[in-house]
NUDRENTOR-664362 format. One record per residue: z negated, y negated, x of N, C-alpha, C in turn. Coordinates in nm, 2 decimals. Atoms other than C-alpha are relative to their C-alpha. Example, Ala and Ser with C-alpha at 12.3 -4.5 7.8 and 13.67 -1.06 7.14 Angstrom:
<atoms>
((0.00,0.12,0.09),(-0.78,0.45,1.23),(0.00,-0.12,0.09)),
((0.00,0.11,-0.09),(-0.71,0.11,1.37),(-0.08,-0.11,-0.08)),
</atoms>
This chain:
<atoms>
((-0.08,-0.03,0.12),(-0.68,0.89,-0.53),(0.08,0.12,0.03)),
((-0.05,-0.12,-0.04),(-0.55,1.23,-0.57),(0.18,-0.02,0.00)),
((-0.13,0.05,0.00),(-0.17,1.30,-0.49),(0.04,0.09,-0.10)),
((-0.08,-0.12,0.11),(0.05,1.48,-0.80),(0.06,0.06,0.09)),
((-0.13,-0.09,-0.08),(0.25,1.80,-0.71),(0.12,-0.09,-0.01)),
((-0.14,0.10,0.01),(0.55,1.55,-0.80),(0.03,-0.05,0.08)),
((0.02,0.10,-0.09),(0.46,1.35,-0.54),(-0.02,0.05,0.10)),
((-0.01,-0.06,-0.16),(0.40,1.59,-0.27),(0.11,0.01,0.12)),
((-0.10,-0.05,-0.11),(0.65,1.63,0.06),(0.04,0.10,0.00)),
((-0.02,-0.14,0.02),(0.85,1.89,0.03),(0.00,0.09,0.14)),
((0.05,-0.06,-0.08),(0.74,2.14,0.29),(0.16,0.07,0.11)),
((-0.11,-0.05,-0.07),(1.11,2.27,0.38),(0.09,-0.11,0.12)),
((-0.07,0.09,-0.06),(1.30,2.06,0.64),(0.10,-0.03,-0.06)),
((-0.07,0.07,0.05),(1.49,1.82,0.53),(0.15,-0.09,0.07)),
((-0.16,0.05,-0.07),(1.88,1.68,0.59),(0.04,-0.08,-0.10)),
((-0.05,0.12,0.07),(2.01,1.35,0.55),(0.12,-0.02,0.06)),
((-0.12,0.01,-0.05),(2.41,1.34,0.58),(0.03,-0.14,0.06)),
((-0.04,0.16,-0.01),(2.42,1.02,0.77),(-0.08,-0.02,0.19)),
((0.01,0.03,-0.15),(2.44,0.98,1.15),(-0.14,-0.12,0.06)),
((-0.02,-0.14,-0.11),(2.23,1.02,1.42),(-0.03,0.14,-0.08)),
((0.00,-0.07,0.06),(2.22,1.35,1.24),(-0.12,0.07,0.07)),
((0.15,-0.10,-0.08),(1.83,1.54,1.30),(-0.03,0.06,-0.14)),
((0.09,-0.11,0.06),(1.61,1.79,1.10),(-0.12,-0.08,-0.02)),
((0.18,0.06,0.04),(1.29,1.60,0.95),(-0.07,0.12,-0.07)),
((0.13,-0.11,0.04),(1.03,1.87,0.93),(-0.14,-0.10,-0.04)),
((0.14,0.04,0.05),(0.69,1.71,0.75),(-0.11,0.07,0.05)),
((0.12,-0.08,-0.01),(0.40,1.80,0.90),(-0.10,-0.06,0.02)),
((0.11,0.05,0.03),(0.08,1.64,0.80),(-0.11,0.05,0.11)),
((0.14,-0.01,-0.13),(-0.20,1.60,1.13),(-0.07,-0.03,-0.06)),
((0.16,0.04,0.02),(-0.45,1.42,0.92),(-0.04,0.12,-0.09)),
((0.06,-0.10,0.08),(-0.67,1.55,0.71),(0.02,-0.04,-0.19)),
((-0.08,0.05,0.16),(-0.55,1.57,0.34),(-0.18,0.01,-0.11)),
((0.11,0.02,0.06),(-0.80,1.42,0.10),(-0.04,0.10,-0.16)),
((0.07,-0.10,0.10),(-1.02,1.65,-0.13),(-0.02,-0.06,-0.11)),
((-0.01,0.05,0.16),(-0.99,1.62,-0.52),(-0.13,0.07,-0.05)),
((0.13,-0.07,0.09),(-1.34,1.69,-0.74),(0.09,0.02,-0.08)),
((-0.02,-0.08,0.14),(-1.24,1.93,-0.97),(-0.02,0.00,-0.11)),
((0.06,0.02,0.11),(-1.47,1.78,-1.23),(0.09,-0.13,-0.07)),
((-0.07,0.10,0.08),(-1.27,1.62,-1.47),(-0.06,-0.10,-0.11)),
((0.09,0.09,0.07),(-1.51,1.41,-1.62),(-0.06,-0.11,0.05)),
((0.04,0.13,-0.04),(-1.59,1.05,-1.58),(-0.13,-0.03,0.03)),
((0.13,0.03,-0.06),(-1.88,0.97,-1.38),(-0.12,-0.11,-0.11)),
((0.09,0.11,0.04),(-1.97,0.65,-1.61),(-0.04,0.08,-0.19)),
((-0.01,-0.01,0.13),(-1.89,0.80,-1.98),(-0.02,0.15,-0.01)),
((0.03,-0.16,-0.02),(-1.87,1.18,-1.89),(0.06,0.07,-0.09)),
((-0.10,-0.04,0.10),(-1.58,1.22,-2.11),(0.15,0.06,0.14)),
((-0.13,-0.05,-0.11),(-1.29,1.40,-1.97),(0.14,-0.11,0.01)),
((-0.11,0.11,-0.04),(-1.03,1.17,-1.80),(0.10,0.07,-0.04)),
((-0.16,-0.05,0.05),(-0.68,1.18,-1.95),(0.06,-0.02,0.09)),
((-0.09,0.03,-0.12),(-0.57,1.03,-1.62),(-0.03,0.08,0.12)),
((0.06,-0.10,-0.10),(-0.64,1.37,-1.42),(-0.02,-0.07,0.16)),
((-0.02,0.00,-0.14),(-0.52,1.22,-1.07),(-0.07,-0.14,0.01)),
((0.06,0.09,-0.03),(-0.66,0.93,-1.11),(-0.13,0.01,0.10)),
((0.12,-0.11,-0.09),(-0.97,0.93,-0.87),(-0.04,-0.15,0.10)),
((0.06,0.13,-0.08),(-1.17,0.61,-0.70),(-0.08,0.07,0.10)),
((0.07,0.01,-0.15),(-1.27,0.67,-0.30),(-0.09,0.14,-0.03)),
((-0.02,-0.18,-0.05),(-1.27,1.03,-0.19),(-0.05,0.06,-0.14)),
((0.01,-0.09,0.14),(-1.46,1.26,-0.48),(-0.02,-0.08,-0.14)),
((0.09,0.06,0.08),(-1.58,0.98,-0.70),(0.14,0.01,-0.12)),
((-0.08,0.03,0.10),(-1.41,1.01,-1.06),(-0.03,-0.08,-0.09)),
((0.01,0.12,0.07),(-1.36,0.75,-1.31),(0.11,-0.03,-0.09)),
((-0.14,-0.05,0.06),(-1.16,0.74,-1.61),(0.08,-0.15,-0.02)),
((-0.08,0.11,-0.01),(-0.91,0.44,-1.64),(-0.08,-0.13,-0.11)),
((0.09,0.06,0.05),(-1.13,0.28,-1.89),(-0.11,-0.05,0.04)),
((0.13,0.05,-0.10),(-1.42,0.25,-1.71),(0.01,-0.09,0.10)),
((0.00,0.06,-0.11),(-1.29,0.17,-1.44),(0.10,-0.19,-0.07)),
((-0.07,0.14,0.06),(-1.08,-0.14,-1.63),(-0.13,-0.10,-0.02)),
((0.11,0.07,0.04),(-1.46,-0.24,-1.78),(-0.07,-0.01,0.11)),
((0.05,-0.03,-0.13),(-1.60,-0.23,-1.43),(0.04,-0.12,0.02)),
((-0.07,0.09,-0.06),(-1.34,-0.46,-1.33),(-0.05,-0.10,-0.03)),
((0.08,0.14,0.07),(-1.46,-0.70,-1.60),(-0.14,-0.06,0.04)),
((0.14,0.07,0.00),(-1.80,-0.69,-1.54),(-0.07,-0.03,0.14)),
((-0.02,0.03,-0.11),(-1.74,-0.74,-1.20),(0.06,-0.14,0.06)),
((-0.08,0.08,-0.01),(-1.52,-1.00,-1.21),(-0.04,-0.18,0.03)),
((0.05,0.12,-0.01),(-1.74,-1.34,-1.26),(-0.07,0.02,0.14)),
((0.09,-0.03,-0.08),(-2.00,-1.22,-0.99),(0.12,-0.04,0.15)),
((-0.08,0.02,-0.07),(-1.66,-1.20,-0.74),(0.07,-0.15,0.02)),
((0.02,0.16,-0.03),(-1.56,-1.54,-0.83),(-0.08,-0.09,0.09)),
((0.07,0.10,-0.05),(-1.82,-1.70,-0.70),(-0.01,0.04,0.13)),
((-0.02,-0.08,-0.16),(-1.83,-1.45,-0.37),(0.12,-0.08,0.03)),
((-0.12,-0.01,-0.06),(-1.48,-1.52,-0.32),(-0.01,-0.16,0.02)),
((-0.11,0.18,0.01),(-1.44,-1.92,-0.40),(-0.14,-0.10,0.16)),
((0.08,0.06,-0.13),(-1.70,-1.95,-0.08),(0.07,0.05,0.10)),
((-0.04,-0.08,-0.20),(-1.49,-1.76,0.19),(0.11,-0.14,0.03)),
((-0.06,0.10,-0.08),(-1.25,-1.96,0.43),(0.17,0.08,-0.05)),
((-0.12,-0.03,0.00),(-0.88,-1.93,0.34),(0.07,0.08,0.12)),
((-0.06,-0.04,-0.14),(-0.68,-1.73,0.57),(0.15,0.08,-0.04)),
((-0.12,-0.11,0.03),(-0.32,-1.60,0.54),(0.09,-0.03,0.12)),
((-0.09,0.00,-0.15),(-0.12,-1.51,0.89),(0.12,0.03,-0.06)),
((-0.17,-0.04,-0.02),(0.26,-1.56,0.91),(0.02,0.12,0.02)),
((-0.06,-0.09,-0.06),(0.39,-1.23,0.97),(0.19,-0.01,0.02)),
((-0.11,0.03,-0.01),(0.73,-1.33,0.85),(0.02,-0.16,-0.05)),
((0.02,0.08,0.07),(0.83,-1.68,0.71),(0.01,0.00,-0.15)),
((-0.03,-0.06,0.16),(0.86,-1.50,0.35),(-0.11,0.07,0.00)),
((0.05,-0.13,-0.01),(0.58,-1.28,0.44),(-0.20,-0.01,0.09)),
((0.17,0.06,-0.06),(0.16,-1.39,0.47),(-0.07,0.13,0.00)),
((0.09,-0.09,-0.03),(-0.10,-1.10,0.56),(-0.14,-0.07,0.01)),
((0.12,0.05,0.00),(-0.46,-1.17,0.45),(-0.13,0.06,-0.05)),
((0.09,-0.10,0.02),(-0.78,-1.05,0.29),(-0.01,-0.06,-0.15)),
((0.01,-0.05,0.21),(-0.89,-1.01,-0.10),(-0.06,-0.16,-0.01)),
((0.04,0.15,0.00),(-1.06,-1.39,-0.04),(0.10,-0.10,-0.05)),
((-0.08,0.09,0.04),(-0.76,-1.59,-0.04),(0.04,0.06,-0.09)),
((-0.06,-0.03,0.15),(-0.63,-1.42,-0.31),(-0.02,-0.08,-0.13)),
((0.07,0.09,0.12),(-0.86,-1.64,-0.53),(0.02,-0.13,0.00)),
((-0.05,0.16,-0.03),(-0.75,-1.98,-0.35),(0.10,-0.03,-0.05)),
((-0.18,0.02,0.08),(-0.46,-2.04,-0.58),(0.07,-0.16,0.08)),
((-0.05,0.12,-0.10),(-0.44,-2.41,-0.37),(0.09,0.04,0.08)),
((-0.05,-0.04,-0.12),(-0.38,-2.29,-0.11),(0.09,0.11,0.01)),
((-0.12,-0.11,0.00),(-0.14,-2.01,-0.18),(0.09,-0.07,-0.06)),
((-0.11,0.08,0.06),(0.06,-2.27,-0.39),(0.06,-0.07,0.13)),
((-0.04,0.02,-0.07),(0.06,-2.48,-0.07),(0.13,0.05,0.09)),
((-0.02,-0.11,-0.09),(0.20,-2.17,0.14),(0.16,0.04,-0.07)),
((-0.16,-0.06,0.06),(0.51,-2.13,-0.11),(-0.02,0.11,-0.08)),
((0.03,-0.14,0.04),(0.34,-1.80,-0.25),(0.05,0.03,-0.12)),
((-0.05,0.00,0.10),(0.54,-1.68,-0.52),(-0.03,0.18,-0.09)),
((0.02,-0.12,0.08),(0.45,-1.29,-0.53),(-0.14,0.08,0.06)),
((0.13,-0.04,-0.10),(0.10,-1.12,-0.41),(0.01,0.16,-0.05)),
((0.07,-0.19,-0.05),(0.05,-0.74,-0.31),(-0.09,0.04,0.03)),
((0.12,-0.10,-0.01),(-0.25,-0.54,-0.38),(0.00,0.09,0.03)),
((0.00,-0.13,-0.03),(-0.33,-0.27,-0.19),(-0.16,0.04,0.01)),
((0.13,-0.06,0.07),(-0.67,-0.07,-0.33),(-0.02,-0.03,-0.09)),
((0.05,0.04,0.20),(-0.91,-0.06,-0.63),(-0.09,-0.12,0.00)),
((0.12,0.08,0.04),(-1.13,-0.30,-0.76),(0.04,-0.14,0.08)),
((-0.02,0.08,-0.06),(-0.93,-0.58,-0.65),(0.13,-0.08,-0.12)),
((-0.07,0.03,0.11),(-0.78,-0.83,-0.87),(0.12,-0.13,-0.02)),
((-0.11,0.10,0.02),(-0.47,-1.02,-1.02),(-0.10,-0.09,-0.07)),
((0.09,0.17,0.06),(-0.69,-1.39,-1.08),(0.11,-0.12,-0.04)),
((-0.06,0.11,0.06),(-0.38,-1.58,-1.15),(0.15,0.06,-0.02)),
((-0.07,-0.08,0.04),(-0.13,-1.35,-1.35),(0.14,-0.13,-0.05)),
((-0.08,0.13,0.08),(0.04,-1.69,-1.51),(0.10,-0.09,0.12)),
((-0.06,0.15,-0.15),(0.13,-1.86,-1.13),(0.10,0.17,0.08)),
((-0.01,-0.05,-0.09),(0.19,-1.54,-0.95),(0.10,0.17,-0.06)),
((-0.08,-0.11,0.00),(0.44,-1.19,-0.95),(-0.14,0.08,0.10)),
((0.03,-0.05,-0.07),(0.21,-0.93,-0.85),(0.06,0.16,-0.05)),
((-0.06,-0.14,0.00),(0.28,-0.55,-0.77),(-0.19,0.03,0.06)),
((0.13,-0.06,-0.02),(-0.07,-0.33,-0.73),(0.00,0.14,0.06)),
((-0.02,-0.16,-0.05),(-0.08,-0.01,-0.51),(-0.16,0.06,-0.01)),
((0.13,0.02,-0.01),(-0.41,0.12,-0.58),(-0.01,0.14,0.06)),
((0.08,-0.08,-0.05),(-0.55,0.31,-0.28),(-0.13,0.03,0.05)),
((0.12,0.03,-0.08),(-0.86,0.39,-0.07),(0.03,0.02,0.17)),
((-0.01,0.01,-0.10),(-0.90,0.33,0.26),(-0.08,0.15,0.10)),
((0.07,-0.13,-0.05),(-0.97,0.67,0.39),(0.11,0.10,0.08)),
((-0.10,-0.06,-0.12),(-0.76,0.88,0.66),(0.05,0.10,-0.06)),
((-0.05,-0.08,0.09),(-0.71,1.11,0.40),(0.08,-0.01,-0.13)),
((-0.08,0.08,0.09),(-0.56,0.90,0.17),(0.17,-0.02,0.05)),
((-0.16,-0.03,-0.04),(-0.14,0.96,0.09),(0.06,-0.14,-0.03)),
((-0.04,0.09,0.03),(-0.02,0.62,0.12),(0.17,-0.01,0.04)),
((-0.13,0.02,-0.06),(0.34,0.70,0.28),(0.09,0.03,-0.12)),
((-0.07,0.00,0.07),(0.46,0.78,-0.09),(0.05,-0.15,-0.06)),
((0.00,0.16,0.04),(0.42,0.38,-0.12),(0.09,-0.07,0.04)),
((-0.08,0.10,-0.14),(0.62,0.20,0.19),(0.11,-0.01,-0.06)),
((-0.15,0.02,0.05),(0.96,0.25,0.01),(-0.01,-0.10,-0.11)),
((0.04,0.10,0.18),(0.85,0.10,-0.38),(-0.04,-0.15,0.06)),
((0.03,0.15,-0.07),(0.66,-0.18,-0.14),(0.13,-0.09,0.06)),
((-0.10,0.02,-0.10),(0.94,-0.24,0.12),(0.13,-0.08,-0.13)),
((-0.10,0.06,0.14),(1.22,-0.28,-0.25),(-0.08,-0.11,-0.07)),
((0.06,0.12,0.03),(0.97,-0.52,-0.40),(-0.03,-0.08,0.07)),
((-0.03,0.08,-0.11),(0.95,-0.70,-0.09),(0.13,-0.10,0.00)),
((-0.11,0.06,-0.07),(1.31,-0.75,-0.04),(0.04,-0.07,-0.17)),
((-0.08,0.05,0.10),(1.37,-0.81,-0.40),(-0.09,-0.17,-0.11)),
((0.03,0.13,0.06),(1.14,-1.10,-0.46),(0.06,-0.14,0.07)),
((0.00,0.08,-0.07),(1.23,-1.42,-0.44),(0.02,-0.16,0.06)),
((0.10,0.09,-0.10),(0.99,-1.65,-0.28),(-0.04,0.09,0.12)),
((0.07,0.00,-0.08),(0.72,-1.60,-0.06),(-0.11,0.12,-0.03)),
((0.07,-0.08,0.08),(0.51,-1.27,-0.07),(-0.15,-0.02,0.12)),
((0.10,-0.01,-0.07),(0.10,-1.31,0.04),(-0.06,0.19,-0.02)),
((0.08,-0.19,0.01),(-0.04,-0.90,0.11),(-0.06,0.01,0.02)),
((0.11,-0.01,-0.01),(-0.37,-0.83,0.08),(-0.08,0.17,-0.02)),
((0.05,-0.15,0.07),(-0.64,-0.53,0.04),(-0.18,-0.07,0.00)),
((0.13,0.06,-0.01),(-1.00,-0.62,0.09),(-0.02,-0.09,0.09)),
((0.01,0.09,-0.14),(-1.04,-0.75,0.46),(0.12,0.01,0.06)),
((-0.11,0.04,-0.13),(-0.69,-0.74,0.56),(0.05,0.06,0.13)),
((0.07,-0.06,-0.22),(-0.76,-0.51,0.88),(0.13,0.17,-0.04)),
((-0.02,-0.16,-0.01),(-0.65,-0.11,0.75),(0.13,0.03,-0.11)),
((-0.08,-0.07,0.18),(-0.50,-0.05,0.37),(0.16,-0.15,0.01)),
((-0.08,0.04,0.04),(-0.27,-0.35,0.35),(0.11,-0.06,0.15)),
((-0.05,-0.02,-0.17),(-0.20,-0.37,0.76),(0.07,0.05,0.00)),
((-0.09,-0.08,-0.01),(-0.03,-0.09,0.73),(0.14,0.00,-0.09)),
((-0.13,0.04,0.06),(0.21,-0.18,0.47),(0.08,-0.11,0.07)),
((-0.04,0.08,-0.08),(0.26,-0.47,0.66),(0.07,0.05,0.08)),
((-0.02,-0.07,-0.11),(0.34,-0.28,0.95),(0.17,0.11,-0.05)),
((-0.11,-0.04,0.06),(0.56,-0.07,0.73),(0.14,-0.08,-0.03)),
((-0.11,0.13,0.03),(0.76,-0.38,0.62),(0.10,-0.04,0.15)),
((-0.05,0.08,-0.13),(0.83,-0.52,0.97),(0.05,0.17,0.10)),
((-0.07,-0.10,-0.04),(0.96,-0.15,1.07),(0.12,0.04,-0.01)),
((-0.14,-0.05,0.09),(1.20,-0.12,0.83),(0.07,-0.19,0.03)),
((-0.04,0.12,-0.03),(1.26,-0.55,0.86),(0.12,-0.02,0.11)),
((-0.03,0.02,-0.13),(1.29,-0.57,1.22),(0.06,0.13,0.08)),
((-0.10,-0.13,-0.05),(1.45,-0.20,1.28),(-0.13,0.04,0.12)),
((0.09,-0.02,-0.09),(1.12,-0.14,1.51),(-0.04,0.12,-0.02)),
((0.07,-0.12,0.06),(0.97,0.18,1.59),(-0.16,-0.09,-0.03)),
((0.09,0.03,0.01),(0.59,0.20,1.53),(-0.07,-0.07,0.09)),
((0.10,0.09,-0.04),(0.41,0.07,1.77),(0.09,-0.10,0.08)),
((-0.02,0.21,0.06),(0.63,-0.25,1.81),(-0.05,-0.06,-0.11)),
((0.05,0.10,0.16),(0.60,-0.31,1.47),(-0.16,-0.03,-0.01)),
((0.15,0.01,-0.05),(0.21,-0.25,1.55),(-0.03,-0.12,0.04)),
((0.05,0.09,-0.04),(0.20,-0.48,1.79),(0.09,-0.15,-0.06)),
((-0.08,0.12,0.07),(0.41,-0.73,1.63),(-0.09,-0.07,-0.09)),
((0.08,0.08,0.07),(0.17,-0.78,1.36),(-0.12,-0.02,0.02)),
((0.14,0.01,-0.06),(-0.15,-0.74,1.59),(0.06,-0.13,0.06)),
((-0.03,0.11,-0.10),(0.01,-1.05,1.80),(-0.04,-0.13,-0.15)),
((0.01,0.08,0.13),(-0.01,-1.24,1.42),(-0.11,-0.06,-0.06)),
((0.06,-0.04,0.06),(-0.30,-1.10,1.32),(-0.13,0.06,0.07)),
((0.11,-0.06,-0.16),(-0.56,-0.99,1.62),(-0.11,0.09,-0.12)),
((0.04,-0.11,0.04),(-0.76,-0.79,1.36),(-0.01,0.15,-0.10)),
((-0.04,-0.09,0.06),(-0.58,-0.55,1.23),(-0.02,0.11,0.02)),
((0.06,-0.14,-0.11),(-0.69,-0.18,1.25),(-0.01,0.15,-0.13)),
((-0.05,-0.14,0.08),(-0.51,0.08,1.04),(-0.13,0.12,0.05)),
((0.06,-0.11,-0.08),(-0.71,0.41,1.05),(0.06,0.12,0.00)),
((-0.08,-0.10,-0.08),(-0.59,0.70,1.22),(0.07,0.08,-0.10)),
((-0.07,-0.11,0.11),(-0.46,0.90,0.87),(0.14,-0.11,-0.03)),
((-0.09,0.09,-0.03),(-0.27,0.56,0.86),(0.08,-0.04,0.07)),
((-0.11,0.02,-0.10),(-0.11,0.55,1.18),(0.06,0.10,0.01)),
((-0.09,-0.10,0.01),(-0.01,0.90,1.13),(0.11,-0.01,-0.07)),
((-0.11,0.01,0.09),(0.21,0.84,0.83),(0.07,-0.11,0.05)),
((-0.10,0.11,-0.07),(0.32,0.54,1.00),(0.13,0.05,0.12)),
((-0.08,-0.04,-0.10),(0.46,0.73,1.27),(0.12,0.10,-0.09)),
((-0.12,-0.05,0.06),(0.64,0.93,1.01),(0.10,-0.05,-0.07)),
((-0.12,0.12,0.06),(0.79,0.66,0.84),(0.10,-0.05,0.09)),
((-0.09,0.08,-0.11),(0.91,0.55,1.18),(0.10,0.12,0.00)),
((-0.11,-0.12,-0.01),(1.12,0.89,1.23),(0.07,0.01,-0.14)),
((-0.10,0.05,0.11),(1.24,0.85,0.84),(0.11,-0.11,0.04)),
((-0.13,0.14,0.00),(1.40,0.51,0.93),(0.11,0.05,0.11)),
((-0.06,-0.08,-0.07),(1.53,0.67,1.23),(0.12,0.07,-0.05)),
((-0.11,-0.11,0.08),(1.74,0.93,0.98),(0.12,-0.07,-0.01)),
((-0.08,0.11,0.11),(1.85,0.64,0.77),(0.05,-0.06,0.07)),
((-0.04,0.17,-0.05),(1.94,0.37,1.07),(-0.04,-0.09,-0.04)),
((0.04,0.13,0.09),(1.74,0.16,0.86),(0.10,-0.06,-0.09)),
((-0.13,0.02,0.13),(2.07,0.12,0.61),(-0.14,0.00,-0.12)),
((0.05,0.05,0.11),(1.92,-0.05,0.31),(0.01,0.11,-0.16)),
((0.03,-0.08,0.14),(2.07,0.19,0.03),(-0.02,0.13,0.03)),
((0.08,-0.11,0.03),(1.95,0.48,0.16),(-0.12,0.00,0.02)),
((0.20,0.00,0.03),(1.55,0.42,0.09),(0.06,0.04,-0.17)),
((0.08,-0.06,0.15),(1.56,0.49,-0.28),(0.10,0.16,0.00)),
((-0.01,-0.14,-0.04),(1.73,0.79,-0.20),(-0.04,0.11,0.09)),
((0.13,-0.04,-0.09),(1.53,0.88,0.07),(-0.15,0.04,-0.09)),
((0.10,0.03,0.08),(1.28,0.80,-0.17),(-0.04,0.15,-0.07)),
((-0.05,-0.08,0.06),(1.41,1.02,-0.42),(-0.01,0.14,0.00)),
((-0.01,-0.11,-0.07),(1.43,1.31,-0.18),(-0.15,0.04,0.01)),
((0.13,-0.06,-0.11),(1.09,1.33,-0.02),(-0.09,0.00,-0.14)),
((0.08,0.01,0.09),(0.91,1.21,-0.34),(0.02,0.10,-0.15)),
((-0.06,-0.01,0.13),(1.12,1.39,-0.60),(0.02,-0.06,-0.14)),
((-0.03,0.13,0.18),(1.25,1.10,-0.83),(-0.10,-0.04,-0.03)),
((0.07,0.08,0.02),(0.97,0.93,-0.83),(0.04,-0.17,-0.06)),
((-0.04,0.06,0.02),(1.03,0.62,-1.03),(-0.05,-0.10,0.12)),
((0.02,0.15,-0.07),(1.01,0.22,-0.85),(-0.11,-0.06,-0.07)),
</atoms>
């Protein structure tokens, strides 16, 4: 999914009045993911109104499509899904890490206390809208993919539900790991690779990919600015993202 100029990092170094006092310069090591130019929907071949929209590296798809996709996708996934084996790891006791399978086990997440579920990617779906509070970040799993505009909007919907939240992406391992990982940084005041291994000890197959562990590491040096103080994230936010809403 492509990122808006709105949404970009602003390239100047940046100052946060708020002890230990440093200079956060942004500087992007991975590789920043490439936008097709062709503004036209792959299925319909009409021009998308939702420019940045954009499913897994060049492929485009206009919000339409891709909603009827979802549909006609949807029964076929049932039956995939209501064969896998449940699985959701404690990370916190408010706080389950799992894969797009349990998502569909409503038992078993009622069991669990589950009161809010987190999507992270496309083509992955809210199956029980009526039981459940969900929030949807729709990325792809690609090293090129800007997911560090997310961790703050996640991190506030985290703290502000409240029950029990299960986080998912497909398999559990890269896209929603890392949010995870994000959570228990900012939680637990941890740099990065604590919090890493924190939820590898939970979770033995977790396995962010490297465009992921990069922004991870810069989120760790964010918290750092902040002290992990709670009301400066939506101003942090604010800053890096330019008013981006929650």
């Amino acid at each position: 999914m492509g990122t808006s100029s709105s949404k970009k990092l602003r390239k100047t170094p940046l100052k946060l009045i708020h002890p230990p006092l440093r200079i956060l310069t942004v500087e992007r090591t991975y590789p920043k993911k490439k936008i097709n130019l062709n503004n036209k929907c792959i299925r319909c071949n009409k021009l998308i109104e939702e420019p940045k929209f954009q499913i897994t590296r060049n492929v485009r798809i206009c919000r339409k499509c891709y909603n009827k996709k979802m549909e006609e996708q949807k029964k076929y996934m049932i039956v995939y899904l209501s064969n896998l084996k449940f699985e959701a790891d404690e990370i916190f006791d408010n706080l389950y890490l799992g894969n797009e399978g349990s998502s569909f086990l409503k038992n078993d997440l009622k069991k669990l206390g589950i009161t809010n579920i987190i999507i992270i990617g496309y083509y992955l779906y809210k199956f029980y809208p009526n039981d459940f509070d969900y929030k949807i970040i729709e990325v792809d799993d690609d090293e090129s993919e800007d997911i560090l505009q997310y961790f703050i909007p996640v991190i506030i919907y985290f703290l502000n539900s409240k029950g029990k939240c299960f986080i998912h992406c497909q398999a559990g391992m890269s896209r929603s790991a890392s949010f995870t990982i994000a959570i228990v940084m900012f939680i637990k005041k941890l740099n990065f690779q604590n919090a890493y291994d924190y939820v590898l000890k939970r979770r033995k197959i977790i396995c962010p990919n490297f465009g992921f562990i990069e922004q991870l590491k810069e989120f760790d040096e964010m918290l750092y600015l902040i002290n992990y103080n709670i009301k400066f994230l939506q101003p942090m936010h604010n800053i890096l993202f330019e008013g981006d809403d929650f």
